[in-house]
PyMOL CGO cylinders between C-alpha atoms (Angstrom):
from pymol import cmd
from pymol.cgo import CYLINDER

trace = [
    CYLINDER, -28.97, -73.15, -26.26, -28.32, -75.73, -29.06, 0.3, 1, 1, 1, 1, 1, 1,
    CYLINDER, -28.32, -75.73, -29.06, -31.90, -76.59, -29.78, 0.3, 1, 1, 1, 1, 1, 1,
    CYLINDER, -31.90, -76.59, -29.78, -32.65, -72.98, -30.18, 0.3, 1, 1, 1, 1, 1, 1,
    CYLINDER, -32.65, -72.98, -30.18, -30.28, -71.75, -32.48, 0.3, 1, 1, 1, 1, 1, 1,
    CYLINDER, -30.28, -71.75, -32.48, -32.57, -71.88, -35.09, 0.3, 1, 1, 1, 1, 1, 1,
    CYLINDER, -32.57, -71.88, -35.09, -34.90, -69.10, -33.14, 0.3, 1, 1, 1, 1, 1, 1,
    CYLINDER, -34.90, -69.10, -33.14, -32.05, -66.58, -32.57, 0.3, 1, 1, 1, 1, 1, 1,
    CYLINDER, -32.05, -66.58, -32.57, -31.12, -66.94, -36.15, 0.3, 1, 1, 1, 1, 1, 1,
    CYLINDER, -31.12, -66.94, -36.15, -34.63, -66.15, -37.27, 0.3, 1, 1, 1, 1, 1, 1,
    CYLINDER, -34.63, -66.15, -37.27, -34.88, -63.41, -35.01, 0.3, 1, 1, 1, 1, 1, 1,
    CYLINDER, -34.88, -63.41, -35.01, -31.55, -62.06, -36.45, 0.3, 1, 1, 1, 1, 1, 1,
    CYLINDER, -31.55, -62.06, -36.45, -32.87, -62.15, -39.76, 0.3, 1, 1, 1, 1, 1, 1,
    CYLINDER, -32.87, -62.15, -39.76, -35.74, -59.70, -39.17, 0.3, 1, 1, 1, 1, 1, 1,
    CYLINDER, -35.74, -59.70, -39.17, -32.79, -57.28, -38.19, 0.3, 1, 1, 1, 1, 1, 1,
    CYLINDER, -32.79, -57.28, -38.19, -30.77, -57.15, -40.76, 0.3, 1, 1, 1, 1, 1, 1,
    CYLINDER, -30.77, -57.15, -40.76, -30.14, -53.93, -42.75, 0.3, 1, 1, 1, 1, 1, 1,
    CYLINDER, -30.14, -53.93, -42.75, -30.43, -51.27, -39.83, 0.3, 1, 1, 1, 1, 1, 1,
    CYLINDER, -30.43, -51.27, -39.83, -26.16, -50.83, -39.74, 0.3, 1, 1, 1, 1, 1, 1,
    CYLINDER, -26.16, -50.83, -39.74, -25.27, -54.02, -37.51, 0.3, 1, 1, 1, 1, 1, 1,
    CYLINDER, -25.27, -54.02, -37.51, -23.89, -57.30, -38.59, 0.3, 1, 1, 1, 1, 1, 1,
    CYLINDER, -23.89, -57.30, -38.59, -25.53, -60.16, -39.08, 0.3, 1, 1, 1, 1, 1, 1,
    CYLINDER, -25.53, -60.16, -39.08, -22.77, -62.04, -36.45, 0.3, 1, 1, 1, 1, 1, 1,
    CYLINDER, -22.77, -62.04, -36.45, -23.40, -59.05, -34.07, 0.3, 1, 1, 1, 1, 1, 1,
    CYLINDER, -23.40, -59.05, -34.07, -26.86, -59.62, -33.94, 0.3, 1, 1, 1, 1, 1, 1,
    CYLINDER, -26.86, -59.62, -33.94, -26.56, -63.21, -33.85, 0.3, 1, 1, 1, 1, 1, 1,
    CYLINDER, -26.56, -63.21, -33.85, -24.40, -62.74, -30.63, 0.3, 1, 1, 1, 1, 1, 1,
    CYLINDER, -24.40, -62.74, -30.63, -26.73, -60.17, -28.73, 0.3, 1, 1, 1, 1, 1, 1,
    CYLINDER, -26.73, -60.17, -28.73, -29.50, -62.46, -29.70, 0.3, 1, 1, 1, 1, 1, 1,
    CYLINDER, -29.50, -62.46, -29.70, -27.80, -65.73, -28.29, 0.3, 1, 1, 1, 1, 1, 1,
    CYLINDER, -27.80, -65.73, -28.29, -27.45, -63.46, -24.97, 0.3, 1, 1, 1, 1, 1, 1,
    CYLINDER, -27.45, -63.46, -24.97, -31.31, -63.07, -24.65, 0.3, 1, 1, 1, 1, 1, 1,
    CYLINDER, -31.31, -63.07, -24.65, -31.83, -66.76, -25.32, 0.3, 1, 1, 1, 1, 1, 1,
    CYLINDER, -31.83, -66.76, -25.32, -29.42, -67.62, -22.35, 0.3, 1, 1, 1, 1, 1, 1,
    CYLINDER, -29.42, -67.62, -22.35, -31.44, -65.16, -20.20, 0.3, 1, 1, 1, 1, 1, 1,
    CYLINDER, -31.44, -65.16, -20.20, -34.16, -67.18, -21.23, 0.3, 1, 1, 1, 1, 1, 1,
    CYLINDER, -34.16, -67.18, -21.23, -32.88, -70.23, -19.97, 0.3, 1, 1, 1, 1, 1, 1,
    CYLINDER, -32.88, -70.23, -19.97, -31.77, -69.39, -16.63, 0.3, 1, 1, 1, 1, 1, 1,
    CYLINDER, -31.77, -69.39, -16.63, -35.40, -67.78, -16.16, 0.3, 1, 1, 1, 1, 1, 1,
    CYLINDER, -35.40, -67.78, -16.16, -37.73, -69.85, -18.09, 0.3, 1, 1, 1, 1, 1, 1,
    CYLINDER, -37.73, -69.85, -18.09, -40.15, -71.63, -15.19, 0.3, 1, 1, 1, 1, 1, 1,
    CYLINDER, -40.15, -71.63, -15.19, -41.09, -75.13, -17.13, 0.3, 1, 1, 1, 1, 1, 1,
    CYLINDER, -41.09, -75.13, -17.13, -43.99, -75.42, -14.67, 0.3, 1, 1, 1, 1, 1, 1,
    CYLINDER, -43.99, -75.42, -14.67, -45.88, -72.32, -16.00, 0.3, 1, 1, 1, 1, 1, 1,
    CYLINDER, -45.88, -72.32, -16.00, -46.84, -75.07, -18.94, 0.3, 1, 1, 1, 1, 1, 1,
    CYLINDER, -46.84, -75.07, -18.94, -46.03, -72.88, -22.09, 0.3, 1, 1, 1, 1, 1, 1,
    CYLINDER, -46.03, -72.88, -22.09, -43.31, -73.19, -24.52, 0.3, 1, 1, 1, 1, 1, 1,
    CYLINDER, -43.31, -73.19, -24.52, -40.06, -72.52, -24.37, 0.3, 1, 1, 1, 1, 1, 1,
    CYLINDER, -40.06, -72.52, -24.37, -39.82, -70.61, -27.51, 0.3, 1, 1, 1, 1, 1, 1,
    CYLINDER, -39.82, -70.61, -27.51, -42.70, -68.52, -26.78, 0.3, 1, 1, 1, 1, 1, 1,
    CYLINDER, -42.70, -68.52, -26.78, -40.77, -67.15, -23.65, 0.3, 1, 1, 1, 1, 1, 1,
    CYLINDER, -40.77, -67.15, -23.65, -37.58, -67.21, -25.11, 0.3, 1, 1, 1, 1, 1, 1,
    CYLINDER, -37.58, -67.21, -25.11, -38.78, -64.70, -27.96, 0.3, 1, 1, 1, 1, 1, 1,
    CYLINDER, -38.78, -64.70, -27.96, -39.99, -61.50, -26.44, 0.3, 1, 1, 1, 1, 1, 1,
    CYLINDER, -39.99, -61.50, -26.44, -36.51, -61.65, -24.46, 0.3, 1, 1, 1, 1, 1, 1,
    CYLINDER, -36.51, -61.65, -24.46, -34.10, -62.21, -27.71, 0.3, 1, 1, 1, 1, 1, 1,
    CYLINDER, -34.10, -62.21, -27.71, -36.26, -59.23, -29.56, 0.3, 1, 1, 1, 1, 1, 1,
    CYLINDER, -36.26, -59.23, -29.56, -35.99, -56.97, -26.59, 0.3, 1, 1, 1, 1, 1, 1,
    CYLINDER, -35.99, -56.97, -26.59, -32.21, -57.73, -26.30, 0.3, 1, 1, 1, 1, 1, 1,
    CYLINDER, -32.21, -57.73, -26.30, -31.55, -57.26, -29.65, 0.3, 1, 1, 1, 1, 1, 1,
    CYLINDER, -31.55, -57.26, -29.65, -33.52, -53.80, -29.79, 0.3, 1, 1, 1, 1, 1, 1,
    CYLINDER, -33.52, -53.80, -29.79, -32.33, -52.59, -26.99, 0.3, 1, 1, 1, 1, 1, 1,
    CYLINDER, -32.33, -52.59, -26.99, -28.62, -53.03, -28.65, 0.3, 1, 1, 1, 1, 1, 1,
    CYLINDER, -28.62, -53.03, -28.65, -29.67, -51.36, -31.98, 0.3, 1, 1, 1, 1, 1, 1,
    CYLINDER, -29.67, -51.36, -31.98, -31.20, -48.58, -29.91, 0.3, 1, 1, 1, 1, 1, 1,
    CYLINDER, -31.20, -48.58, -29.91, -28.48, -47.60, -27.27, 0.3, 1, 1, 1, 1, 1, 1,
    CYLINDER, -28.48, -47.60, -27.27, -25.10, -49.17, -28.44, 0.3, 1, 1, 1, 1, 1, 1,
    CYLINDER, -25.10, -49.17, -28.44, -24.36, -47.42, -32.22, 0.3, 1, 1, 1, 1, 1, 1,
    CYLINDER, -24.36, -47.42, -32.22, -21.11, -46.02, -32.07, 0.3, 1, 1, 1, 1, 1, 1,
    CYLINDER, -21.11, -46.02, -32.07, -23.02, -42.61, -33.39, 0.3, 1, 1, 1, 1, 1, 1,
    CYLINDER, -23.02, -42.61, -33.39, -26.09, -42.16, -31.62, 0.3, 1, 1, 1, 1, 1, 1,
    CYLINDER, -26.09, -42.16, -31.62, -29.70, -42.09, -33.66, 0.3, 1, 1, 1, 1, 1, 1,
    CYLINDER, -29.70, -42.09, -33.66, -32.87, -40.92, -32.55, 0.3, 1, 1, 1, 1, 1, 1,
    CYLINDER, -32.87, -40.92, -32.55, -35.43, -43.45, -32.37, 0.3, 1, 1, 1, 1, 1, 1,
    CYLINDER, -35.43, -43.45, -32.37, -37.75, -42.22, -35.15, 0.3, 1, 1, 1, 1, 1, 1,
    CYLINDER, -37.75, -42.22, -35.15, -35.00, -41.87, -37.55, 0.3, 1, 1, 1, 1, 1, 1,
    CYLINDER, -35.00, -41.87, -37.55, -33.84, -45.76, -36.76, 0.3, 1, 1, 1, 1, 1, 1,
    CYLINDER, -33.84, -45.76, -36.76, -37.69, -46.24, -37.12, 0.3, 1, 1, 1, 1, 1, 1,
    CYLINDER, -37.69, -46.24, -37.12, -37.71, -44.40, -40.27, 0.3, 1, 1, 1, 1, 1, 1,
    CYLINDER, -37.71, -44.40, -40.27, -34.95, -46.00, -41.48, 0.3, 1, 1, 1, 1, 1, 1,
    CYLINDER, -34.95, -46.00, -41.48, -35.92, -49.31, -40.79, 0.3, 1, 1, 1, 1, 1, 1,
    CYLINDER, -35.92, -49.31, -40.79, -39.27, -48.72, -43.00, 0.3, 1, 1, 1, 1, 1, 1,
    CYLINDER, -39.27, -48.72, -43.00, -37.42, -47.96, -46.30, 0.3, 1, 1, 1, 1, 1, 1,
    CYLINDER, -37.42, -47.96, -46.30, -34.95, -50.86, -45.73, 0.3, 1, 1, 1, 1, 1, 1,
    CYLINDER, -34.95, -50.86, -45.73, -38.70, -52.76, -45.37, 0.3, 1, 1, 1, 1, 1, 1,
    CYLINDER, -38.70, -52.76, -45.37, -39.49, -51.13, -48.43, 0.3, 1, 1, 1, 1, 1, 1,
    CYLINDER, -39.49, -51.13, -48.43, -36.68, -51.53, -50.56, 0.3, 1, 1, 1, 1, 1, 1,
    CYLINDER, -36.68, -51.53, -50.56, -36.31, -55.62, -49.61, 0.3, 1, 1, 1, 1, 1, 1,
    CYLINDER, -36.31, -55.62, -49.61, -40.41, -55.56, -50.42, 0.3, 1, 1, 1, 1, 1, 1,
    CYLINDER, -40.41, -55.56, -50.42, -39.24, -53.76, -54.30, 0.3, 1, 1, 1, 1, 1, 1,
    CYLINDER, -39.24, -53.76, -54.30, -36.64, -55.89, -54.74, 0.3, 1, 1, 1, 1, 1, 1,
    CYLINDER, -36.64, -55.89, -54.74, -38.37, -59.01, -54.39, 0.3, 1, 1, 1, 1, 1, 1,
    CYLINDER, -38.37, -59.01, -54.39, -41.66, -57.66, -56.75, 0.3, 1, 1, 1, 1, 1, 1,
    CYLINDER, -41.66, -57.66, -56.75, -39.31, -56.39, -59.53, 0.3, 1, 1, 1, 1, 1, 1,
    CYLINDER, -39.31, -56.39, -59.53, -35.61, -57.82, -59.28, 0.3, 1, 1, 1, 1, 1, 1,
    CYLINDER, -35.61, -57.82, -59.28, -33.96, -54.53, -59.24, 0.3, 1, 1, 1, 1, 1, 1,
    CYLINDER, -33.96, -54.53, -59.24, -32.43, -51.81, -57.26, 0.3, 1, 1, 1, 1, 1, 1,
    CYLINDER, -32.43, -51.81, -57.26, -35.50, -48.84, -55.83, 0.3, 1, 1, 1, 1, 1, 1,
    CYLINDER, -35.50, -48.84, -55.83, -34.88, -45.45, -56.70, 0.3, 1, 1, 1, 1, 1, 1,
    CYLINDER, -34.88, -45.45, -56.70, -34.52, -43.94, -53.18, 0.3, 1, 1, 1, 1, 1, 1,
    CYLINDER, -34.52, -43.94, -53.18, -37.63, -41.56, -54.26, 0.3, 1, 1, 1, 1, 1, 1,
    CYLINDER, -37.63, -41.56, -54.26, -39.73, -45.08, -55.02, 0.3, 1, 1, 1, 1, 1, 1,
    CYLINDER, -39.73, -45.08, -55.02, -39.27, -46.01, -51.17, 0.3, 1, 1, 1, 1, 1, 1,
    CYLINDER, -39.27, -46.01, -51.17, -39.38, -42.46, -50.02, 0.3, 1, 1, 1, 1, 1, 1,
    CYLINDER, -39.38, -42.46, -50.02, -43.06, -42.39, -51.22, 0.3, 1, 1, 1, 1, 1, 1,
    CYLINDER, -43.06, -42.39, -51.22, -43.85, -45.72, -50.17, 0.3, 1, 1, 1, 1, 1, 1,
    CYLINDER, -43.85, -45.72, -50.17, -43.58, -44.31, -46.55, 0.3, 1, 1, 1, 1, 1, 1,
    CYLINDER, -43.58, -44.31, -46.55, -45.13, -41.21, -46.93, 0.3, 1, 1, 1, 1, 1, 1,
    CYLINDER, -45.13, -41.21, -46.93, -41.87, -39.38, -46.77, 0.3, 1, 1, 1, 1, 1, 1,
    CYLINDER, -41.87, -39.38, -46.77, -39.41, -36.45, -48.81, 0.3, 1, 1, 1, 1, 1, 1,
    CYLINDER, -39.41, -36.45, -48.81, -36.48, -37.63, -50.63, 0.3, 1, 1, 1, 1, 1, 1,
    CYLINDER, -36.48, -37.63, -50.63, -34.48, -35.68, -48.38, 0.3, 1, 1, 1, 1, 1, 1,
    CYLINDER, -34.48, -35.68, -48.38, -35.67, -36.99, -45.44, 0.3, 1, 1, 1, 1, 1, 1,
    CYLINDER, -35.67, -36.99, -45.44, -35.24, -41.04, -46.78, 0.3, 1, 1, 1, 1, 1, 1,
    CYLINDER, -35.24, -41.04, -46.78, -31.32, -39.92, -47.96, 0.3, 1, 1, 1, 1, 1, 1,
    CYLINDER, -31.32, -39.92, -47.96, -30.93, -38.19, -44.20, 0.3, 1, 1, 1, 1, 1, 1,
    CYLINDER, -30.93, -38.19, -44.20, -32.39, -41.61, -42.23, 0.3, 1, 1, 1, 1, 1, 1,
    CYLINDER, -32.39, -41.61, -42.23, -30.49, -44.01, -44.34, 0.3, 1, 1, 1, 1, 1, 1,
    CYLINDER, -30.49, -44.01, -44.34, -27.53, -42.43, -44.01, 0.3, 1, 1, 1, 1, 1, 1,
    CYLINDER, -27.53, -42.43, -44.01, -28.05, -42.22, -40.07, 0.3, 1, 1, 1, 1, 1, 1,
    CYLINDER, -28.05, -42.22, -40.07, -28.75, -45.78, -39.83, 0.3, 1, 1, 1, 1, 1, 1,
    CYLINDER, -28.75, -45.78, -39.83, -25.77, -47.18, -42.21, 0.3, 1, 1, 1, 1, 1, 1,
    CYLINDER, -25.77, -47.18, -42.21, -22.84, -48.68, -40.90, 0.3, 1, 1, 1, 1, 1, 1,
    CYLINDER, -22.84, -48.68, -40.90, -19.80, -46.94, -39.52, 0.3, 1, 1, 1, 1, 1, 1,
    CYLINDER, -19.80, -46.94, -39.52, -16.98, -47.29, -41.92, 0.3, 1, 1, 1, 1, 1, 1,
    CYLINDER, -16.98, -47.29, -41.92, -13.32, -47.36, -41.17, 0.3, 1, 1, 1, 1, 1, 1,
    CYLINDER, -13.32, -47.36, -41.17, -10.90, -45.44, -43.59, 0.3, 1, 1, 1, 1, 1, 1,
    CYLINDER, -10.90, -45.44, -43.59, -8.56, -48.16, -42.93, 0.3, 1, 1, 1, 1, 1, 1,
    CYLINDER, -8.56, -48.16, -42.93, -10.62, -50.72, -44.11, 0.3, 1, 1, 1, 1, 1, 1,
    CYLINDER, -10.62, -50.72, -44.11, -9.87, -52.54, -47.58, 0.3, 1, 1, 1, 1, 1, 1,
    CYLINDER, -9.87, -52.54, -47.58, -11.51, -51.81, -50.34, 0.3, 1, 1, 1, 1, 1, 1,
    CYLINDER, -11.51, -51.81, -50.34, -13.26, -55.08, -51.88, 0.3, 1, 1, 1, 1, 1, 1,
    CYLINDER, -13.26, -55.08, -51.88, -10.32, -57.27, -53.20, 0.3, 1, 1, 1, 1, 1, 1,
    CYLINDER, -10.32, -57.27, -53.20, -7.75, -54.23, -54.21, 0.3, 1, 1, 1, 1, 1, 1,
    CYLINDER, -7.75, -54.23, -54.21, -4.94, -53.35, -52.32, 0.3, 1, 1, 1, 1, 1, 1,
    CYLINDER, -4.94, -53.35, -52.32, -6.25, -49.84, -50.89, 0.3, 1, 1, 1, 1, 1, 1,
    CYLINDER, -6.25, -49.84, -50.89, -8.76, -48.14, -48.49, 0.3, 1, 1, 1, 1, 1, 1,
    CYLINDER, -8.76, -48.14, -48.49, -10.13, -45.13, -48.87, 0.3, 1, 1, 1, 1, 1, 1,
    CYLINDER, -10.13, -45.13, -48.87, -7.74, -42.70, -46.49, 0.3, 1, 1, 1, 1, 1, 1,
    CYLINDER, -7.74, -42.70, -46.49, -5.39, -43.76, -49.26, 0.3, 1, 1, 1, 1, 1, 1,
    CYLINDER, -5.39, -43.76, -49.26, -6.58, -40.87, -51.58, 0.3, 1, 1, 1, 1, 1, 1,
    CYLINDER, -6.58, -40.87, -51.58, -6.19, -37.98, -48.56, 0.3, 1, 1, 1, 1, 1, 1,
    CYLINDER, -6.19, -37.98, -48.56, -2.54, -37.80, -48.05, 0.3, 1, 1, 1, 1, 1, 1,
    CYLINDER, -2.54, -37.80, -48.05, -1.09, -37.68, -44.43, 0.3, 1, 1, 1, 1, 1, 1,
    CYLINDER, -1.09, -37.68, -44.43, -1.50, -34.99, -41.78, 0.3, 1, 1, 1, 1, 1, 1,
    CYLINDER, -1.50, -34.99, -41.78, -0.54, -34.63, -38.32, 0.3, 1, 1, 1, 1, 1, 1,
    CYLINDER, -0.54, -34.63, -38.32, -3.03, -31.94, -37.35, 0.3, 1, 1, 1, 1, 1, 1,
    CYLINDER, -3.03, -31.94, -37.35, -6.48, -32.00, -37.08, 0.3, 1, 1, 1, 1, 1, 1,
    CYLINDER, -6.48, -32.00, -37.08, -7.00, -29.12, -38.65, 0.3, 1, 1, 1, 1, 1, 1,
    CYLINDER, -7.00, -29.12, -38.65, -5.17, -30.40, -41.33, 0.3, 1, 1, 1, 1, 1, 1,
    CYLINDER, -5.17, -30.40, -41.33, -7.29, -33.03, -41.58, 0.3, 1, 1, 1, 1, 1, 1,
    CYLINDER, -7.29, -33.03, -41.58, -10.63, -31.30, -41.59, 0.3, 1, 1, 1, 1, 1, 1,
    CYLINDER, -10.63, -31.30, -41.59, -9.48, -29.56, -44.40, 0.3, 1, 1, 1, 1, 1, 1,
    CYLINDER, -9.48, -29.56, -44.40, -8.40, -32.59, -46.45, 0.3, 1, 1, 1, 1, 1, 1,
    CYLINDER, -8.40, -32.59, -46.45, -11.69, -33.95, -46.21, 0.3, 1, 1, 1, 1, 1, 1,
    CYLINDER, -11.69, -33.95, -46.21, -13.41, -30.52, -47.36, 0.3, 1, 1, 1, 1, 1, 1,
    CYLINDER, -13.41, -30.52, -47.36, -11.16, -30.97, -50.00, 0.3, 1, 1, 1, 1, 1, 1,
    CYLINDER, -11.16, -30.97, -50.00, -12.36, -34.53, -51.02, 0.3, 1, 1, 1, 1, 1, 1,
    CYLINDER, -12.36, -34.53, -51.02, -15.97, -33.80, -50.59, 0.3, 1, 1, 1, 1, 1, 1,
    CYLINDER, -15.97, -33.80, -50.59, -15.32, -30.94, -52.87, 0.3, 1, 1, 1, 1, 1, 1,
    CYLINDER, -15.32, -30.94, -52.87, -13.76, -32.98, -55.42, 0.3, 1, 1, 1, 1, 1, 1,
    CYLINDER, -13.76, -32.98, -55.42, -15.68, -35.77, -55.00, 0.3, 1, 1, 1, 1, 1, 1,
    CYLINDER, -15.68, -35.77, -55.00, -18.71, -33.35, -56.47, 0.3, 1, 1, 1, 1, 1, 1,
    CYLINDER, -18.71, -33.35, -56.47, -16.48, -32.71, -59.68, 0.3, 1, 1, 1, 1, 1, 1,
    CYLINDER, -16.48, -32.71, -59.68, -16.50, -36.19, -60.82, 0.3, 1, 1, 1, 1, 1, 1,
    CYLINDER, -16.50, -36.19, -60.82, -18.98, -37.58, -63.75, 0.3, 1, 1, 1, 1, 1, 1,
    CYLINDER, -18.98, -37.58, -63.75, -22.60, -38.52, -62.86, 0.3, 1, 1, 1, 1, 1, 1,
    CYLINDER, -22.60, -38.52, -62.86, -21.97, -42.43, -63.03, 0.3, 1, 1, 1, 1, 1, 1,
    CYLINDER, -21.97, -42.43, -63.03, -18.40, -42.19, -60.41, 0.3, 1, 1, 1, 1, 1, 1,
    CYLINDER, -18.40, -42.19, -60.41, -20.18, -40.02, -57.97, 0.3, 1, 1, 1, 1, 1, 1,
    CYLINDER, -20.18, -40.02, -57.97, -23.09, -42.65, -58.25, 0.3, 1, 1, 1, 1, 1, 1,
    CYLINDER, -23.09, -42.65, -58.25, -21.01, -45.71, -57.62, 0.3, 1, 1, 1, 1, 1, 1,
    CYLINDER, -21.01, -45.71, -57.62, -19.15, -43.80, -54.26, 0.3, 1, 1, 1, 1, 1, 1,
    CYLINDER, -19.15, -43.80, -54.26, -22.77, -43.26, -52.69, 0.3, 1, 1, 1, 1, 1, 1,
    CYLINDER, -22.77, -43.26, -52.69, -23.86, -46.57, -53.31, 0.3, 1, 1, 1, 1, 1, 1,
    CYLINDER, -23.86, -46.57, -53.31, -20.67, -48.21, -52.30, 0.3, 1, 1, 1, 1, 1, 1,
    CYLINDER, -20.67, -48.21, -52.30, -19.22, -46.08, -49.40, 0.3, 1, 1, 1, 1, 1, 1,
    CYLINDER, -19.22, -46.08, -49.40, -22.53, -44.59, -48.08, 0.3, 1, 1, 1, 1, 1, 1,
    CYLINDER, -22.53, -44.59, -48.08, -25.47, -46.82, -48.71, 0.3, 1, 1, 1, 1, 1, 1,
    CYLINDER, -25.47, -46.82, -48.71, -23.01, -49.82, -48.07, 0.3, 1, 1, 1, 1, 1, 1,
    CYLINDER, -23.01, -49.82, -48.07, -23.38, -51.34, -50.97, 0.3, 1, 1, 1, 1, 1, 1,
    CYLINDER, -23.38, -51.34, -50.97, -21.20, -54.41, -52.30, 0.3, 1, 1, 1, 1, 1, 1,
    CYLINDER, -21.20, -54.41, -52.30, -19.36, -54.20, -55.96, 0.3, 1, 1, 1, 1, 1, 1,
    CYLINDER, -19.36, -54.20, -55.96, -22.25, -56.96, -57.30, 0.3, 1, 1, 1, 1, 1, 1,
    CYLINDER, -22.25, -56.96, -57.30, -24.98, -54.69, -54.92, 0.3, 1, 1, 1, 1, 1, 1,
    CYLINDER, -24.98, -54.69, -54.92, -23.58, -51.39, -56.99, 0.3, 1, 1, 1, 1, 1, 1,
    CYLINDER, -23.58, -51.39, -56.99, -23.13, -53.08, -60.17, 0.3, 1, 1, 1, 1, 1, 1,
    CYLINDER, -23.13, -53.08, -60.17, -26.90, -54.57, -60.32, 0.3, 1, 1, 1, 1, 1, 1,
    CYLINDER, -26.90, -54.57, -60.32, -28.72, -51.01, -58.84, 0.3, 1, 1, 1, 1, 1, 1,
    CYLINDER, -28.72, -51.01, -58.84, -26.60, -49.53, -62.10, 0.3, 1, 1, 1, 1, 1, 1,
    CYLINDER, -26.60, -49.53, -62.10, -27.29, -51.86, -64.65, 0.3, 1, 1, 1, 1, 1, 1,
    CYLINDER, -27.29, -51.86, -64.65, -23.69, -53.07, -64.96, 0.3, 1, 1, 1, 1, 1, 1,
    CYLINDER, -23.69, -53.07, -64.96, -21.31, -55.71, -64.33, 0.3, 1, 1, 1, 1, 1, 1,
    CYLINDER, -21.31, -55.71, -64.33, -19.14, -56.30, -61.04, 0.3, 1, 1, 1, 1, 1, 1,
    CYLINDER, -19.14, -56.30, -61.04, -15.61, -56.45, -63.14, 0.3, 1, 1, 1, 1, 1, 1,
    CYLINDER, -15.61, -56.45, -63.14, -16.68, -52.86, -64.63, 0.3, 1, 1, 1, 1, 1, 1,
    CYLINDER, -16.68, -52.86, -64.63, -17.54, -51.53, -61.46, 0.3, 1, 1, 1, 1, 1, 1,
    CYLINDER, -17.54, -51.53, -61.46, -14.25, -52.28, -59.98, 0.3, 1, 1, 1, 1, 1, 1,
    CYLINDER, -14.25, -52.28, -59.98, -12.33, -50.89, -62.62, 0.3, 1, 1, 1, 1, 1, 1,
    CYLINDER, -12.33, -50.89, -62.62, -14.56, -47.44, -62.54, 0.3, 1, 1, 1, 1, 1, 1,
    CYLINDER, -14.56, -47.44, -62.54, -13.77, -47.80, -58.67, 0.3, 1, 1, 1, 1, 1, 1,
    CYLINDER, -13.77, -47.80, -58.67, -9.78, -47.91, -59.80, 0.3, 1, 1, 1, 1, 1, 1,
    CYLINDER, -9.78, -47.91, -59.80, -9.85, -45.48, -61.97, 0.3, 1, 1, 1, 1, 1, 1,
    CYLINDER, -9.85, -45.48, -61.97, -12.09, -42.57, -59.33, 0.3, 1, 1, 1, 1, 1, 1,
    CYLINDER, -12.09, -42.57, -59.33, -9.10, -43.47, -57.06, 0.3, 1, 1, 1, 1, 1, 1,
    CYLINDER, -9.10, -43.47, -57.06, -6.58, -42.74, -59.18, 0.3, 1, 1, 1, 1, 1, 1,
    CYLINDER, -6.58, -42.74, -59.18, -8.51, -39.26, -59.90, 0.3, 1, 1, 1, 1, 1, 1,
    CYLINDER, -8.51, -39.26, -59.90, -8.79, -38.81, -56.52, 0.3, 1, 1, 1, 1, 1, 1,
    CYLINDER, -8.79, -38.81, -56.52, -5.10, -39.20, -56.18, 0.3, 1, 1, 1, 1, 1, 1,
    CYLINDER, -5.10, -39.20, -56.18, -4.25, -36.93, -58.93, 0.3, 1, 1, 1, 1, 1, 1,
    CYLINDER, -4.25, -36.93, -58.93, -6.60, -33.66, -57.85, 0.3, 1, 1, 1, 1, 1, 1,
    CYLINDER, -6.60, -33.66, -57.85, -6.03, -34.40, -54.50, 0.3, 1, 1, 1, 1, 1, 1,
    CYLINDER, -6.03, -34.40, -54.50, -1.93, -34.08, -54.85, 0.3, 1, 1, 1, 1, 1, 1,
]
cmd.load_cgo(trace, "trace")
C-alpha cells in the first residue's frame, strides 16, 4: 500500500474538479488499491500496477457516480467533466480565467447548458461554513426563522436581491459561491487583486444585511 501511493495519487489527480475533494478521492482511491492487493495473483506474471489501476479508476468512478449528496445524471457529470477538461486545457495555453461561452463551444455545447452542468457537478456548500478568513458564512445575511416556509421565502428574498446588486458583486458571488472559486481564483478570472476582492466580498455582505433587514 506504501509503494503505491504514488499511483492512487496520480489517479486522484485526473479527478479533480468534478465537486469531490482531493482527500476524498485520495481515500476511495486507497480503497481500490487495497482491493488490489488482497486479489492481485503474482503468478499471472504482470505488474502490479497494471492490475491495481483499472480497480482504483473503477472505485473512484463508481463514488463520483452514485455517492453525491445531490444526485447527477451521468451525461451531465460527463458534460461537466469536459468543460472542467476544457477550462484546465485554456488556462494552461493563455494564463487566464475562460469565459464560460469559450468552453461551452469548445464542446459543442449552449451557454446555458455549460452554466446548468457546472453548476450540477460543483460542490455542495454549507451555509455554515466560513467564509475565507472573515468571521462570517453566508446564512449570516438571511436572518433566523423557525419555519420552513419562512425560510423558503428568505431565500427568494436573497436571490431577488442578490440580482439588484452591480455587475462586478453579482460576478464575484457566482464565481465564489457557485463555481467554487477561491478569493485568488475570483480575483485572477476578474482581473483584480485578492485584498480587493475580499473587501468587495465585505462590503456585498454588509448590503446584503442592510436590504435584507
Amino acid at each position: 500500500m506504501e509503494l503505491n501511493s504514488g499511483l492512487v495519487n496520480g489517479i486522484a489527480h485526473r479527478f479533480k474538479g468534478r465537486g469531490t475533494d482531493f482527500e476524498d478521492l485520495q481515500q476511495i482511491g486507497s480503497i481500490g488499491l487495497l482491493k488490489a492487493v488482497r486479489s492481485f495473483d503474482l503468478e499471472r506474471g504482470f505488474a502490479f500496477s497494471t492490475y491495481a489501476v483499472p480497480l482504483i479508476i473503477g472505485e473512484i468512478r463508481r463514488y463520483l457516480r452514485d455517492d453525491g449528496l445531490i444526485k447527477v445524471s451521468r451525461i451531465q457529470k460527463r458534460l461537466g467533466a469536459a468543460l472542467m477538461h476544457e477550462r484546465e486545457k485554456y488556462l494552461t495555453e493563455y494564463g487566464v480565467e475562460p469565459r464560460l461561452e469559450d468552453i461551452a463551444a469548445a464542446v459543442g455545447v449552449t451557454a446555458e447548458e455549460a452554466a446548468a452542468a457546472l453548476d450540477s457537478t460543483s460542490p455542495v456548500r454549507s451555509l455554515t461554513e466560513p467564509i475565507g478568513d472573515d468571521d462570517f458564512s453566508l446564512e449570516d445575511v438571511i436572518p433566523a426563522s423557525e419555519d420552513s416556509l419562512g425560510k423558503m421565502v428568505e431565500k427568494i428574498a436573497l436571490t431577488e436581491t442578490i440580482t439588484t446588486l452591480p455587475p462586478l458583486w453579482r460576478q464575484i458571488i457566482t464565481l465564489r459561491y457557485f463555481r467554487d472559486y477561491s478569493q485568488q481564483q475570483t480575483a485572477d478570472a476578474l482581473g483584480l487583486t485578492q485584498v480587493k476582492i475580499s473587501r468587495e466580498e465585505k462590503k456585498i455582505f454588509a448590503s446584503l444585511r442592510t436590504a435584507l433587514a
